[in-house]
N, C-alpha and C positions, 0 to 999 in steps of 0.2 A: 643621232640624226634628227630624231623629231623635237628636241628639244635643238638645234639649230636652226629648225625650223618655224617653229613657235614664236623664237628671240628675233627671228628675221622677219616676220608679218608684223610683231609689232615695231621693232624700228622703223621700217616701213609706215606704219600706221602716224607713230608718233612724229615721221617725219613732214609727211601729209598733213598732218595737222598742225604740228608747231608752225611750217609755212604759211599754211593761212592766219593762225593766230598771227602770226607780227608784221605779214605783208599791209606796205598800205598801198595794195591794189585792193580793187573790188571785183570778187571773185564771184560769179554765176554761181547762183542755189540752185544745184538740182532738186529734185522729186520735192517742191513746197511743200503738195499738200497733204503728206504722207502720215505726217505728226498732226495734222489736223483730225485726223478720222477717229473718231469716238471708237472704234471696233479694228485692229486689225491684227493679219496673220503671218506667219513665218514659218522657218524652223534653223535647227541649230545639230550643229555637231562639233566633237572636242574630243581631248585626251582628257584621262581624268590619272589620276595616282590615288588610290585608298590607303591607309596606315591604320593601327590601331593603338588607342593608350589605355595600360592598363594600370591596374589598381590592385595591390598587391594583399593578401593579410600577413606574410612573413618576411623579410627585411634578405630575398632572396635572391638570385639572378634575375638580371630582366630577363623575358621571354623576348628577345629581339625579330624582326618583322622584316622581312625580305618584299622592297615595293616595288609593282612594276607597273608599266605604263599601262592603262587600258583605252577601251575607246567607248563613246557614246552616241546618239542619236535622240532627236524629236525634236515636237511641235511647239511654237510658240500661238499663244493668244494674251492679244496685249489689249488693256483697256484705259484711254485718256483719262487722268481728270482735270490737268491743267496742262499748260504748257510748259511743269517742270517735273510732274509726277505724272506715273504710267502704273498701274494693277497690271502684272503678269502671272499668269499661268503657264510653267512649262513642263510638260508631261516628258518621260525620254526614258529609253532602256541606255544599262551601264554594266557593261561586261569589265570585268575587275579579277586579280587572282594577288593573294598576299600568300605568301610560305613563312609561317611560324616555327624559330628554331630556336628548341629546350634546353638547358644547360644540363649535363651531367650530373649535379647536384639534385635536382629533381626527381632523381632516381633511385638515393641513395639507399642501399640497404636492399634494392631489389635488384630482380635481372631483367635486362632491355637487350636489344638489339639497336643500330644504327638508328634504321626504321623509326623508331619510337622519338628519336629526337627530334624530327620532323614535319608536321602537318600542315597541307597544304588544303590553302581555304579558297577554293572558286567562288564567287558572286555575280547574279544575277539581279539586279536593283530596278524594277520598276521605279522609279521616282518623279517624284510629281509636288515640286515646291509653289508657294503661292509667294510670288515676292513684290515688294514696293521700289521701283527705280526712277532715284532722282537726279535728275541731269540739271548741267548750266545752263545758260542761256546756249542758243546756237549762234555759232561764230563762221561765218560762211557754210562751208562743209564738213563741218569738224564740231561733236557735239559732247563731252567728257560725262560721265554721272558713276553714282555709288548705287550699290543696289543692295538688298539684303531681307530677308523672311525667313519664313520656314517652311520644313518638310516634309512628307512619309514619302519611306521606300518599303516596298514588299520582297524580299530577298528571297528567289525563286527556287536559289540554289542552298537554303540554311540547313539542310537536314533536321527540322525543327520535331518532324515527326518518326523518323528513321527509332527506333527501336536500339540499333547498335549505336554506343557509343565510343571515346578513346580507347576501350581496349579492343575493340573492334577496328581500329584504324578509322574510325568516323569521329572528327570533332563537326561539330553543330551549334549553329547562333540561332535565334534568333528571326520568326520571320519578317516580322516587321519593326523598322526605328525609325526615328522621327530624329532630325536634326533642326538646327538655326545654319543659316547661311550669310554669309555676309561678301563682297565684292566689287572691281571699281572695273569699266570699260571704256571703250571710245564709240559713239557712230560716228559711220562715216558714210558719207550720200553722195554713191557715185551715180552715174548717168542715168539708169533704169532701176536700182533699187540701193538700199540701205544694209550696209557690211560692217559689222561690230564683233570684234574681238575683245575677249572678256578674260578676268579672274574672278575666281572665285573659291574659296574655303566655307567648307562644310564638316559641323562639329556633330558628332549624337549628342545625344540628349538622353537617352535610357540606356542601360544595360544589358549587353546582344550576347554574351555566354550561356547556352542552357550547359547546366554543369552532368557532369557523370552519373553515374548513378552512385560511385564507391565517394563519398566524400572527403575520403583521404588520394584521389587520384591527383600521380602526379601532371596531367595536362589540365586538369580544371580547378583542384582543391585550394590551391594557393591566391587565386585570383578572385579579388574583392569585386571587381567590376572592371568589364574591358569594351570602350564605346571605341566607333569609327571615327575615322575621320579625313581630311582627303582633300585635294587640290581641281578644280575645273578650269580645262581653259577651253573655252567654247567658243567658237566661230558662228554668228548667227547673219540670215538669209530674210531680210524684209523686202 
């Protein structure tokens, strides 16, 4: 459902906008002088989906990743420097949950239970990217651009200092990673303020596994390096 939903704001969007790109009417500019302001505020909310890729040391199963929709929240401050480039800062919480499932092979030679093939990883992401967004010219009310920077997130929920690990039932990333971000959206300048629907992909950059303590475990020991990574579609409120 919410990915029917997603599909349908932006047709919608793209439909509002292709209109005014090829009408040769001459359509009323709302809110002028909105892109004029050296300083201004918002905020934003989305679905996000997190994934993760890993990086293997032995030529074994993948650890496959069960992704599920999450959601997001926060504040936009945007800063002009022309009238095709904006300095953004947007700070936001991102509640996220992945369930990583183990292959049987992983185990070999020892005894598990179901349990064990399972780990489920909740996340809590402060994140707070600094990004550079560069738009077309504007075309009535319809204004297209790429956006793209980077980020830290502080991951609230890593169990980075928790004591128990996988053989405790507790796997653990990681508090904080830092990604690059890259992204294309539309404004769109209706009557009273400026409504923008966006994508967005966000890659890490470090490696978010703190491993076991046994270095032959089989939830940690195989894995060379395992970063985030993840899909934004954000709805944002100027």
């Amino acid at each position: 459902m919410k990915r029917i939903l997603v599909l349908l704001i932006f047709l919608l969007a793209f439909n509002n906008g292709n209109a005014q790109l090829f009408t040769k009417e001459k359509v009323a500019n709302n809110i002028d002088n909105l892109d004029q302001k050296f300083l201004s505020w918002g905020y934003f909310l989305g679905f996000n989906q997190y994934d993760f890729k890993f990086d293997y040391n032995e030529d074994l199963r993948d650890i496959l990743v069960d992704k599920t929709f999450g959601f997001h929240l926060g504040l936009i401050g945007d800063m002009r420097i022309n009238n095709y480039m904006n300095l953004r800062l947007e700070p936001g919480v991102f509640f996220t949950t992945r369930n990583l499932r183990y292959d049987e092979s992983y185990f070999a030679g020892t005894d598990f239970n179901d349990s064990d093939l399972l780990r489920e990883v909740k996340s809590t992401y402060i994140h707070i990217p600094l990004l550079l967004k560069v738009s077309t010219k504007r075309i009535n009310n319809f204004k297209p651009f790429i956006i793209g920077g980077f980020s830290t997130a502080l991951n609230l929920s890593s169990n980075q200092d928790n004591p128990d690990d996988n053989s405790a039932g507790e796997f653990r990333m990681k508090k904080n990673t830092y990604f690059y971000e890259i992204g294309f959206g539309i404004d769109l300048y209706l009557l009273y303020f400026k409504f923008t629907p966006s994508i967005r992909g966000v890659f890490a950059i470090n490696d978010e596994i703190v491993r076991d303590a046994d270095p032959n475990s089989p939830w940690t020991g195989n894995v060379a390096k395992m970063q985030t990574r993840g899909i934004f579609i954000n709805f944002t409120f100027q």
